[in-house]
C-alpha positions as CSV (number, residue, x, y, z in Angstrom):
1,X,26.1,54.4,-13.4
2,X,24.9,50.8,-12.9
3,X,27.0,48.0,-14.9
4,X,23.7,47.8,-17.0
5,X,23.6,50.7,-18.5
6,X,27.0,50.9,-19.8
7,X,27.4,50.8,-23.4
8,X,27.4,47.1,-25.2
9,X,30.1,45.7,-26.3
10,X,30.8,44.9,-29.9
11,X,31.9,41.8,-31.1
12,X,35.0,42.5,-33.1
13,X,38.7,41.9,-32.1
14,X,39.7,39.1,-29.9
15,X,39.8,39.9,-25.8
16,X,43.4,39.9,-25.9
17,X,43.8,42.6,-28.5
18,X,41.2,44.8,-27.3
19,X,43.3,44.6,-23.7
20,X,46.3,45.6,-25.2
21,X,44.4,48.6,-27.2
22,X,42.7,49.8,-23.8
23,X,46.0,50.3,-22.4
24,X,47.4,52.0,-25.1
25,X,44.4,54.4,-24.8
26,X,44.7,55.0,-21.2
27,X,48.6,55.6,-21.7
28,X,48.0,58.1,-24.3
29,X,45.3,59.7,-21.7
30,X,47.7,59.3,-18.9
31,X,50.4,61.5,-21.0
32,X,48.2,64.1,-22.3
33,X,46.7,62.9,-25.3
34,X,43.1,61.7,-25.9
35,X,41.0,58.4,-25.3
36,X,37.5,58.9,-26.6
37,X,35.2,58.3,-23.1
38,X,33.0,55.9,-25.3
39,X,35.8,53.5,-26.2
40,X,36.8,53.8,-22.2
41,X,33.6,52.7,-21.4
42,X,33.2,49.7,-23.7
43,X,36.2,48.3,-22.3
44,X,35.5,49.6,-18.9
45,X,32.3,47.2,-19.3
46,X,34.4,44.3,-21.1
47,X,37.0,43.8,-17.6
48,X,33.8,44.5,-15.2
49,X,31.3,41.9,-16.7
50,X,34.5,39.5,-17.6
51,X,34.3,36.9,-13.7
52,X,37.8,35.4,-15.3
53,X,38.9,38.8,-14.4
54,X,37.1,39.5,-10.7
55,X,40.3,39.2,-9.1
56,X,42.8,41.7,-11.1
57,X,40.3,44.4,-11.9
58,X,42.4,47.8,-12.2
59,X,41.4,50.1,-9.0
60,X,40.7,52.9,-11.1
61,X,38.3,51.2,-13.0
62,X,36.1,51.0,-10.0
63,X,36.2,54.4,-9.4
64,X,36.7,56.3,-12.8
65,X,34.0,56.0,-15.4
66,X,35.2,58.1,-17.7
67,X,38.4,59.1,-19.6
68,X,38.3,62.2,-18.0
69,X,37.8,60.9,-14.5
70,X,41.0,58.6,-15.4
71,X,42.6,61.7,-16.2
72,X,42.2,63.2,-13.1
73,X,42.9,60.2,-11.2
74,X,46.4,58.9,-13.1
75,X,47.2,63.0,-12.4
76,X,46.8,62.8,-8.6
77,X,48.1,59.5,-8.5
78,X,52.0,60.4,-10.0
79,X,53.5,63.9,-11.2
80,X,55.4,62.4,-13.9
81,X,54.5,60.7,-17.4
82,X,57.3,57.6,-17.1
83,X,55.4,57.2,-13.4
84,X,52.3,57.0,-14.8
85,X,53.0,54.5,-17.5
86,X,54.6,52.2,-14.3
87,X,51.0,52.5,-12.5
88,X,48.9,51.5,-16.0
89,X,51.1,48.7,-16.6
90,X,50.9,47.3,-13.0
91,X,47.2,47.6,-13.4
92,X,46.5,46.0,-16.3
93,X,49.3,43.7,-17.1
94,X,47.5,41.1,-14.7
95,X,44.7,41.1,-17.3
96,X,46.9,40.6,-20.3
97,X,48.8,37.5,-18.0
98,X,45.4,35.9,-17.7
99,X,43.8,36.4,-21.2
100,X,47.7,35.4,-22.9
101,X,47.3,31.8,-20.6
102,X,43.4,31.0,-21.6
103,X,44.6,31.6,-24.6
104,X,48.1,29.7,-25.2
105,X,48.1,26.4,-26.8
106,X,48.1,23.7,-24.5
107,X,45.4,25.4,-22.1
108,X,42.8,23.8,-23.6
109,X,44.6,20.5,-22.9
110,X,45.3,21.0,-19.0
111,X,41.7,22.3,-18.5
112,X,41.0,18.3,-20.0
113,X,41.6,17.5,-16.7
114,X,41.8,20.3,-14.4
115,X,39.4,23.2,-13.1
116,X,40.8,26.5,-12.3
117,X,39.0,27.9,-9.3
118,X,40.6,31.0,-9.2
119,X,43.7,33.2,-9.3
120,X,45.2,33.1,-5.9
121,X,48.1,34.9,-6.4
122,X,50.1,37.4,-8.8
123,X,53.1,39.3,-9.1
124,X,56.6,39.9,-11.1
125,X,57.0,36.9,-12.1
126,X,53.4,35.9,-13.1
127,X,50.1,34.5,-12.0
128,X,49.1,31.6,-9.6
129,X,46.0,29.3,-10.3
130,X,44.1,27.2,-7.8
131,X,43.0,24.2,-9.9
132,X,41.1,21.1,-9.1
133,X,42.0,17.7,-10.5
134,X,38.5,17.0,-12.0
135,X,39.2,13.1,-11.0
136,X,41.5,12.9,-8.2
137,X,39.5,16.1,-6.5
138,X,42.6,17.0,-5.3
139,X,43.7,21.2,-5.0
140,X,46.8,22.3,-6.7
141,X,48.7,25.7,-7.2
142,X,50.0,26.1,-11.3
143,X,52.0,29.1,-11.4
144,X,52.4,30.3,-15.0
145,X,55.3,32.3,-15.8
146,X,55.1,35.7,-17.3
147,X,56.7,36.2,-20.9
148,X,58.9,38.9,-19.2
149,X,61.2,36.0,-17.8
150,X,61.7,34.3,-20.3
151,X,62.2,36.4,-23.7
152,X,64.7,38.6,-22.3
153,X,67.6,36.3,-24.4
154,X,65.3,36.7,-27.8
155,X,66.1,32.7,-28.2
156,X,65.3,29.4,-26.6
157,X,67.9,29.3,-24.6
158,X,66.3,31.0,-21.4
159,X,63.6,28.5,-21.8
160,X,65.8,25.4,-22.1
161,X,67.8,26.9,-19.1
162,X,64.5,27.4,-16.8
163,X,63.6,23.8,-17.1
164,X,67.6,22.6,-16.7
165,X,66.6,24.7,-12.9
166,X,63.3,23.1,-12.6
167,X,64.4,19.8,-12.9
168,X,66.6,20.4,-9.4
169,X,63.0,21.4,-7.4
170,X,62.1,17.7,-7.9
171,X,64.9,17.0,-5.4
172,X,63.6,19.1,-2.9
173,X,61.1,16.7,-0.6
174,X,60.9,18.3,2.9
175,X,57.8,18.7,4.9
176,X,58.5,22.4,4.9
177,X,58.7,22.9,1.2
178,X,56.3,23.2,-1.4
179,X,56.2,20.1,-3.7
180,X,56.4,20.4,-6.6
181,X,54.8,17.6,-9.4
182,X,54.9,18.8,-12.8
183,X,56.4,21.3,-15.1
184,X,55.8,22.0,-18.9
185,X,54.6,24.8,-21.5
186,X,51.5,26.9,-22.2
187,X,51.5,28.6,-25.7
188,X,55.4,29.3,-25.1
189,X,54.9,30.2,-21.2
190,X,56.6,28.1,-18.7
191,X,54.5,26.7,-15.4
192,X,54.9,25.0,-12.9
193,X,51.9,23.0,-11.0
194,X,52.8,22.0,-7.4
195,X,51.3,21.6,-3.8
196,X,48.8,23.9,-3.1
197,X,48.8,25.0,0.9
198,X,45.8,26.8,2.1
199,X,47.7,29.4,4.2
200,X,48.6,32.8,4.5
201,X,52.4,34.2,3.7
202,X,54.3,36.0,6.7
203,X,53.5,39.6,5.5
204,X,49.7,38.6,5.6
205,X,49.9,37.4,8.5
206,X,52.5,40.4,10.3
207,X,49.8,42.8,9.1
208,X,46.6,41.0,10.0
209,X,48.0,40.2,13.4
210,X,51.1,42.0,14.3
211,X,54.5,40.8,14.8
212,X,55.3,37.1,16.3
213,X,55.7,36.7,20.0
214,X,59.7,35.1,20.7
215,X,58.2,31.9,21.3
216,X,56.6,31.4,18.5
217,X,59.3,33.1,16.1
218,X,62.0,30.0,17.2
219,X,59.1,28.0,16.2
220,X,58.7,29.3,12.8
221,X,62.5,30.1,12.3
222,X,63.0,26.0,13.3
223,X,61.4,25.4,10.5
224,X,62.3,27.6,7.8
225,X,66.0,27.1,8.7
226,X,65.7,23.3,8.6
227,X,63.6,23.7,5.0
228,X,66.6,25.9,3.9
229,X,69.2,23.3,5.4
230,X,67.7,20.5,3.0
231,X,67.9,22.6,0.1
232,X,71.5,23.9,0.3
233,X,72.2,19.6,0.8
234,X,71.1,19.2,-2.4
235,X,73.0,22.2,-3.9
236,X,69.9,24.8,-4.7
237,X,70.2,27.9,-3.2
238,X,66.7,30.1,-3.1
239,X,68.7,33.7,-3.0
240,X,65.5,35.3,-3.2
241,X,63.7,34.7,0.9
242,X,61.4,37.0,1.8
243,X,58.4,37.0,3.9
244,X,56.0,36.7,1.4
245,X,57.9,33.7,0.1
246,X,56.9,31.7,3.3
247,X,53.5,30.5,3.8
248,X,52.1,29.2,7.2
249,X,48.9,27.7,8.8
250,X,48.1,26.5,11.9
251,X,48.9,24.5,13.5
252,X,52.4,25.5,12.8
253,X,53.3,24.2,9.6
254,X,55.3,26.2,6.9
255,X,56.0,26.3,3.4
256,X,58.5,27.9,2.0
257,X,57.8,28.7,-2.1
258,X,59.3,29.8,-4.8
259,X,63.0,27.4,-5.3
260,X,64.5,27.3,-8.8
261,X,63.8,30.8,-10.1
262,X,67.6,31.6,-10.3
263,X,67.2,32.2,-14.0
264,X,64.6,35.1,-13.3
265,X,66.5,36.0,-10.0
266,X,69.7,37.5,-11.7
267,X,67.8,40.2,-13.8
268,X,65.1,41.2,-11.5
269,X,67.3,41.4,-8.1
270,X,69.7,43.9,-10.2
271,X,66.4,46.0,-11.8
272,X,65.0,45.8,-8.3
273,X,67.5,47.2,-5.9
274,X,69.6,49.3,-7.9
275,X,67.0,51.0,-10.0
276,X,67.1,54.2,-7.5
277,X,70.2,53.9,-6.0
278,X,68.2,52.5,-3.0
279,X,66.5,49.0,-1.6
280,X,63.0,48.4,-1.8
281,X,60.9,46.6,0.6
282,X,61.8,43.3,-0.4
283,X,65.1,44.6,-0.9
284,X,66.0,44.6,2.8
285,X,65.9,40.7,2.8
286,X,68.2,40.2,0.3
287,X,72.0,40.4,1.1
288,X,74.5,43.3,-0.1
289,X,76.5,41.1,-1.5
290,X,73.8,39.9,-3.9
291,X,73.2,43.5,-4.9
292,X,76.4,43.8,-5.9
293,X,76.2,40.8,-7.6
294,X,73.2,39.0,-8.8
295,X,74.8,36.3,-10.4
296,X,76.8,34.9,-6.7
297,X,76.0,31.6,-6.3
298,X,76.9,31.0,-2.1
299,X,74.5,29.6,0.7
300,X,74.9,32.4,3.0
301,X,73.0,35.0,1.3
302,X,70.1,33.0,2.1
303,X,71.4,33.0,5.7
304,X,71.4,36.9,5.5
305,X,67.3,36.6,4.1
306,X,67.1,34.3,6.8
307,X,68.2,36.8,9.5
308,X,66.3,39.7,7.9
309,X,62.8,37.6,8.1
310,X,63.2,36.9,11.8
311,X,64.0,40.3,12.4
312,X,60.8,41.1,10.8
313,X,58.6,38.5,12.7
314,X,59.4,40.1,15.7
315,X,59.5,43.8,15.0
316,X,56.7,43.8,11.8
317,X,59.3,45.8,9.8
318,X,62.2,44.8,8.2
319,X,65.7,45.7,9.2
320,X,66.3,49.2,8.1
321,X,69.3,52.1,8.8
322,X,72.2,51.5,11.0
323,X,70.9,51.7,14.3
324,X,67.9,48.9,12.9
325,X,69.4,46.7,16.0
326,X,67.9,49.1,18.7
327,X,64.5,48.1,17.9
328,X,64.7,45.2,19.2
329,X,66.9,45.8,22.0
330,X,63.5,48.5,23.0
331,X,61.4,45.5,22.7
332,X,63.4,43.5,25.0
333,X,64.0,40.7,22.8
334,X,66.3,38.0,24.6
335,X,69.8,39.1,23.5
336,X,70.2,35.7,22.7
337,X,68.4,35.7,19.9
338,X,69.4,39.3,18.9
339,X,72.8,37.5,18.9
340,X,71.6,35.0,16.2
341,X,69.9,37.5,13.6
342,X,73.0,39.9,14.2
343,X,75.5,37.2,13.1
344,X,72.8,36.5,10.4
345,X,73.3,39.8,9.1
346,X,76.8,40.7,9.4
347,X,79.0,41.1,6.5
348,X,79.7,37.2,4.3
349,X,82.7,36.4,6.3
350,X,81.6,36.8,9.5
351,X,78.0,35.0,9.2
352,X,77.0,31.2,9.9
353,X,79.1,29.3,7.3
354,X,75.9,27.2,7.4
355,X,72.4,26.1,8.3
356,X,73.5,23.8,10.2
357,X,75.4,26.2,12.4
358,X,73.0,28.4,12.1
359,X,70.0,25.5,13.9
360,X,72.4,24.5,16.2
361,X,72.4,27.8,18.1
362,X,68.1,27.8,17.5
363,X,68.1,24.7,18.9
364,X,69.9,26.1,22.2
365,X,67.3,28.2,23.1
C-alpha cells in the first residue's frame, strides 16, 4: 500500500495525545486484546507523513500495515507480554521525546534563534538535536533530557540537583572534551546545548571498520586518558565511559561526551546491570565496584572503563568471562600494553591510583 492511499487523518486531538493513544493500542494488541486496523492505520499514516519524525520511525511500522500484521510481528519478536511492552516502548517512546520538546514551553523561544536540523542522536537518557545558530551560522548539539531522569523524586529537588552537577561541566575546558555553553529548561525538561563534533563514536567506528591497530589505540587512549586526567583535577568523575561515549574524527581528534550526569547515573547503572543478575553490553565498561554500588564516588572506576575501552579497540568486543585476557594474548598484542589494560582492570586496590599514573606508563611506549 502506497503512503497515498492510506486513510486521512482527522483533525482532532493534539499529536502528542494521539501518540500516547497509539501505543496504548498496540500494547493492548501486543497482549492479546484488540486495536481496530483502521485506527492503526491513521496513526500508521500520522508518524510516516510527520519529517519531524523521519529519524525515530518504529521498524515495525515499515513493515506491518495492519494490526494484525503487528500482531504477528510483536509475536515473533518476544514470547512474553512484559517483553513485548519493553520493545513498544523502545519504539515509540522516541516519538513521544520529540513531540513532549516541540511542544514544552520555552521551545518556541530557542527556535527564536536556533534551527534544528535534525535529531542526531537518542537513547536512555533522551534526544540529541543538531541546531544552527540562525545568526552566528554556527552548529551546535542540545541534548534534551528525558522526563524519566528527572521525576523519579516526584519534587524539584532532582531538577535543582541536575543543574547544581551541570554547573561543574563549565569547568571542564580540554581540547578532548565536549564544551559545553549553556544549560536551562524546556516545558520542565532539562537540556543542555554544547559543541557539536561531526564524528563518529568508537562503537561506530569498531563496527564500520574493525578493531584499532596498536598504534593507533596508544594514540586514541593518549587522549582519552589525558581528557579524563583534567576532569578528575577539577573533581568530576564521568563513572559512566563507554565507547559510545567517545567520539572521534580524523585527523585524530576526540571527544569524550556525556560529564555531569551523576544524578541520572546512580539509578540507571543499578536498573542496568543488576536487572538480570547479569551485565549488559555497556555493562562490561563499568567497574564491579560500581555495580555494587552506584552511588561510589572514586576516580578509579573510570580507570576500570578506561581499561575496558582499550581492550575493546583492539579486540572489537569488550572484555568478557575470565579467560577475556587470552584474546589478546592470540592477537599478539605487545604484553606491554596487555600489562596496562590488566592493571586497568584489576580489582580497586590494585589499579592505577590515577591518570596520571596511568599516562605515565602510555607515554612509555
Amino acid at each position: 500500500m502506497k503512503l497515498d492511499n492510506l486513510p486521512i487523518i482527522e483533525n482532532e486531538d493534539d499529536l502528542l495525545l494521539q501518540m500516547e493513544q497509539f501505543k496504548m493500542g498496540l500494547v493492548s494488541r501486543a497482549t492479546g486484546g484488540d486495536f481496530d486496523t483502521k485506527e492503526y492505520s491513521r496513526f500508521r499514516k500520522l508518524i510516516l507523513t510527520n519529517p519531524n519524525l523521519e529519524k525515530v520511525v518504529p521498524r515495525f511500522l515499515k513493515v506491518c500495515r495492519t494490526s494484525d500484521e503487528f500482531w504477528g510481528w510483536i509475536k515473533a519478536e518476544a514470547p512474553s507480554y512484559g517483553e513485548r511492552r519493553i520493545i513498544i516502548a523502545n519504539e515509540i517512546n522516541p516519538i513521544l521525546e520529540i513531540l513532549e520538546y516541540e511542544n514544552g514551553e520555552g521551545a518556541l523561544e530557542f527556535s527564536k534563534n536556533y534551527e534544528e536540523k535534525e535529531v542526531i542522536g537518542h537513547g536512555g537518557f533522551g534526544m540529541v538535536y543538531l541546531y544552527e545558530h540562525r545568526l552566528l551560522k554556527l552548529d551546535f548539539a542540545v541534548k534534551v533530557f528525558a522526563p524519566a531522569f528527572y521525576e523519579s523524586g516526584g519534587n524539584e529537588k532532582e531538577l535543582e540537583r541536575f543543574f547544581q552537577e551541570a554547573r561543574i561541566l563549565f569547568k571542564l575546558n580540554h581540547p578532548s572534551i565536549i564544551k559545553v555553553y549553556d544549560a536551562g529548561l524546556i516545558g520542565k525538561r532539562p537540556f543542555i546545548r554544547m559543541e557539536y563534533f561531526d564524528g563518529k563514536n568508537l562503537n561506530q567506528i569498531l563496527q564500520e571498520y574493525g578493531s584499532l591497530s596498536t598504534d593507533k589505540s596508544i594514540i586514541a587512549m593518549s587522549n582519552i586518558v589525558e581528557a579524563i586526567k583534567h576532569a578528575h583535577c577539577s573533581n568530576v568523575i564521568h563513572r559512566d565511559l563507554k565507547p559510545s561515549n567517545i567520539m572521534a574524527a580524523t585527523p585524530n581528534k576526540f571527544r569524550v561526551i556525556d560529564f555531569g550526569l551523576g544524578i541520572f547515573i546512580e539509578n540507571e547503572l543499578h536498573s542496568r546491570l543488576t536487572k538480570t543478575g547479569s551485565q549488559t553490553i555497556s555493562g562490561y565498561y563499568n567497574a564491579p565496584e560500581l555495580v555494587a554500588n552506584p552511588k561510589l564516588i572514586d576516580k578509579r572506576s573510570d580507570i576500570y572503563s578506561l581499561g575496558a575501552i582499550w581492550y575493546t579497540m583492539l579486540s572489537n568486543q569488550p572484555p568478557a568471562g575470565s579467560n577475556f585476557m587470552n584474546v589478546l594474548k592470540s592477537m599478539n598484542v605487545p604484553n606491554d600494553i596487555m600489562n596496562i589494560i590488566g592493571k586497568c582492570l584489576s580489582p580497586i586496590e590494585e589499579r592505577y591510583a590515577d591518570c596520571k599514573e596511568l599516562l605515565d606508563d602510555i607515554i612509555k611506549l
